[in-house]
C-alpha positions as a Markdown table, in Angstrom:
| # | Residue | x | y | z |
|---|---|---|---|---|
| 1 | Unk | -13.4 | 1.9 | -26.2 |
| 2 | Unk | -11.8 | 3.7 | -23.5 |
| 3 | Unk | -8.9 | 5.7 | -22.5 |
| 4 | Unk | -5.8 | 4.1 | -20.0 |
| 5 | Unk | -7.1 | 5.4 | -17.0 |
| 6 | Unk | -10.8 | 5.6 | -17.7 |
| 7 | Unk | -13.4 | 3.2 | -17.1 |
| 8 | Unk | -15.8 | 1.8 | -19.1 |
| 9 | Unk | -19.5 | 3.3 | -18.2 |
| 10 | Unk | -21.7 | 1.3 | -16.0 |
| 11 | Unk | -24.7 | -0.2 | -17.3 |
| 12 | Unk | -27.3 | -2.5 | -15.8 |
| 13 | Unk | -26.6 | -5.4 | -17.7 |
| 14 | Unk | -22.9 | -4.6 | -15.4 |
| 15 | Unk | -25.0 | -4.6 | -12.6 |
| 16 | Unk | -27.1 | -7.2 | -13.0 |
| 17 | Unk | -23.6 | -9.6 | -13.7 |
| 18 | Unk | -22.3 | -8.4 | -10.5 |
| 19 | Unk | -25.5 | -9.2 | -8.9 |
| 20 | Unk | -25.7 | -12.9 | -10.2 |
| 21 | Unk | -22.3 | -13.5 | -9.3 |
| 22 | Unk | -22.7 | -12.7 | -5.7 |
| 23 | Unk | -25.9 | -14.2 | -5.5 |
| 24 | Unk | -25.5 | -17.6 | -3.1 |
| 25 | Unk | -28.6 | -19.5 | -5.0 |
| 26 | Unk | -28.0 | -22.3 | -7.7 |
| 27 | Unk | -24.5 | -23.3 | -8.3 |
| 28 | Unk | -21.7 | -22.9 | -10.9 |
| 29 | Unk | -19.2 | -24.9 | -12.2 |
| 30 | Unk | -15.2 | -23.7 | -12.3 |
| 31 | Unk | -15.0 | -23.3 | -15.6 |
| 32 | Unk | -18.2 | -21.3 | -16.5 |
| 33 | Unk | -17.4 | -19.4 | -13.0 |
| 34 | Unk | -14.2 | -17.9 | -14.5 |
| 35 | Unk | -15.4 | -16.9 | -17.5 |
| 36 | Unk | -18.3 | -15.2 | -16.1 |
| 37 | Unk | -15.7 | -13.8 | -13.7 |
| 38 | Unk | -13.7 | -12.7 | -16.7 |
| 39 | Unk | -16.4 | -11.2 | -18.5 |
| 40 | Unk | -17.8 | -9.2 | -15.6 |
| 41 | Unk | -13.8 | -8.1 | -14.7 |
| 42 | Unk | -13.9 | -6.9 | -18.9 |
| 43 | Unk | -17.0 | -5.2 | -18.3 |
| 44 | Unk | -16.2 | -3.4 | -15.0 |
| 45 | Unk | -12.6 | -2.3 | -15.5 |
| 46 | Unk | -11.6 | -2.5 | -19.9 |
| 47 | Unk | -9.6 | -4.8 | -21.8 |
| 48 | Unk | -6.4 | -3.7 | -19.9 |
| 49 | Unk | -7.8 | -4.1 | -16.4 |
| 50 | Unk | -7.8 | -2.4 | -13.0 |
| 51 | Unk | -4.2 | -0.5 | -12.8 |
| 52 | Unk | -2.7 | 0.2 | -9.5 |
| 53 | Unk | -1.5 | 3.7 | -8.5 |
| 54 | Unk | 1.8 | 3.7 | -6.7 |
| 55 | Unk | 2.1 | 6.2 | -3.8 |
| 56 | Unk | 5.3 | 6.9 | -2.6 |
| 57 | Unk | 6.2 | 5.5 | 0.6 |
| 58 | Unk | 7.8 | 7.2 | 3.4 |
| 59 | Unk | 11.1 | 6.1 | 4.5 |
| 60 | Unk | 11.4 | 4.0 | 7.5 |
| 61 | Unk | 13.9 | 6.6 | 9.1 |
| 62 | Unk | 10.3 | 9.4 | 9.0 |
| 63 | Unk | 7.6 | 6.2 | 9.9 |
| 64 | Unk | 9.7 | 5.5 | 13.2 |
| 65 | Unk | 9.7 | 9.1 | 14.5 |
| 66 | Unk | 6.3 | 9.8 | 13.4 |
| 67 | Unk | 5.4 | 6.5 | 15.4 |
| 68 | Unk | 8.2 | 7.9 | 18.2 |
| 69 | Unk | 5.8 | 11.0 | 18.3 |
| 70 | Unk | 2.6 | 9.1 | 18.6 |
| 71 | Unk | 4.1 | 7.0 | 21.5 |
| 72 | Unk | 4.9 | 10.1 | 23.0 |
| 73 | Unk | 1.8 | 12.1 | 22.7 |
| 74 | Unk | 0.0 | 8.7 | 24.3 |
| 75 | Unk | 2.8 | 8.7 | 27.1 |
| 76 | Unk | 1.9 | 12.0 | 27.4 |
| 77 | Unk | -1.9 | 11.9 | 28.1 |
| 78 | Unk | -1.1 | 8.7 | 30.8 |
| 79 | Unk | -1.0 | 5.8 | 28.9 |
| 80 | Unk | 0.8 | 2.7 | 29.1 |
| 81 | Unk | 4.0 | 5.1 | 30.4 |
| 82 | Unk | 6.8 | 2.9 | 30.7 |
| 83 | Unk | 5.9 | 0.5 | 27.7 |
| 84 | Unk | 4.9 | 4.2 | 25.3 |
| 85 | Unk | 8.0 | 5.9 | 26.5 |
| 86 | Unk | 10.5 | 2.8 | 26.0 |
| 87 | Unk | 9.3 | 1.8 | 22.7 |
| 88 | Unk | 9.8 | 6.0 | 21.4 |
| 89 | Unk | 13.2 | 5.7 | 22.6 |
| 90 | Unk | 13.6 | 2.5 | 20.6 |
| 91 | Unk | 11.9 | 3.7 | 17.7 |
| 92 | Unk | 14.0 | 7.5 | 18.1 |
| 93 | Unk | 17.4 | 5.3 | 18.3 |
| 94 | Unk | 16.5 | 3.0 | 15.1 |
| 95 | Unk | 16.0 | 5.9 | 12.8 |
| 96 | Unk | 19.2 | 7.8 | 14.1 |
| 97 | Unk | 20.9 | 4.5 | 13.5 |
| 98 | Unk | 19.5 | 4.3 | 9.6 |
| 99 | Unk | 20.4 | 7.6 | 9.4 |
| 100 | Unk | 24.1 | 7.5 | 9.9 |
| 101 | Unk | 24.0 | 4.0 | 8.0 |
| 102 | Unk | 22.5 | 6.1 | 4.8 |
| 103 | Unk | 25.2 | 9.2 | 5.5 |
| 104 | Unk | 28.2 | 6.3 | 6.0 |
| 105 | Unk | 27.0 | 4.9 | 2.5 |
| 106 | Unk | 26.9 | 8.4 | 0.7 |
| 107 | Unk | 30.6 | 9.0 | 2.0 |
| 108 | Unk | 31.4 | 6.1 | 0.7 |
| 109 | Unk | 30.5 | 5.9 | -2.2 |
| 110 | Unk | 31.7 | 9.8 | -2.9 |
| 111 | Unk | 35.2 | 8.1 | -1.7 |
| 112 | Unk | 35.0 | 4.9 | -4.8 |
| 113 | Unk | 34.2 | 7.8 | -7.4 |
| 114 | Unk | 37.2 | 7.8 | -10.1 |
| 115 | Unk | 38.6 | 11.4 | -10.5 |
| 116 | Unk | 38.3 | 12.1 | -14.4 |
């Protein structure tokens, strides 16, 4: 029917499921609710589904001095000084902190390595 990552083609007997499925007149019981639900899921996204993308994430050493910077650039324009500036400094000390936990684990483990 389709490829992995391509969807099925729209039609207006699609729309007109999603439209009766959304619409709050007349009532439905569980069981014919799911399979309309089911159909309608078949019919928008294939046989296999919708299939998330994973993003990589950034690590939280890089999201607390991006957020660190933020603060900063807010301190800078005025705002909430002492709160802005105090929470950088937290946010600054938490990712040096990570950091020399990940280098203190990389030595580490160099140091349990069996010569060969």
């Amino acid at each position: 029917m389709c490829q992995e990552n391509e969807l099925p083609e729209r039609t207006l007997d699609t729309m007109s499921m999603a439209i009766e499925m959304s619409s709050p007149s007349g009532k439905m019981s569980k069981r014919a609710k799911l399979a309309a639900d089911k159909k309608l899921k078949r019919a928008l996204f294939g046989e296999s589904g919708l299939i998330p993308i994973m993003l990589p994430q950034e690590s939280k050493q890089k999201r607390n001095r991006r957020q660190a910077k933020e603060l900063r650039e807010l301190f800078d324009r005025g705002m909430r000084v002492k709160k802005y500036l105090k929470e950088a400094d937290r946010l600054e000390d938490e990712a040096d902190r990570l950091d020399l936990e990940e280098a203190n684990e990389s030595n580490h483990a160099g140091e349990n390595r069996r010569p060969n």
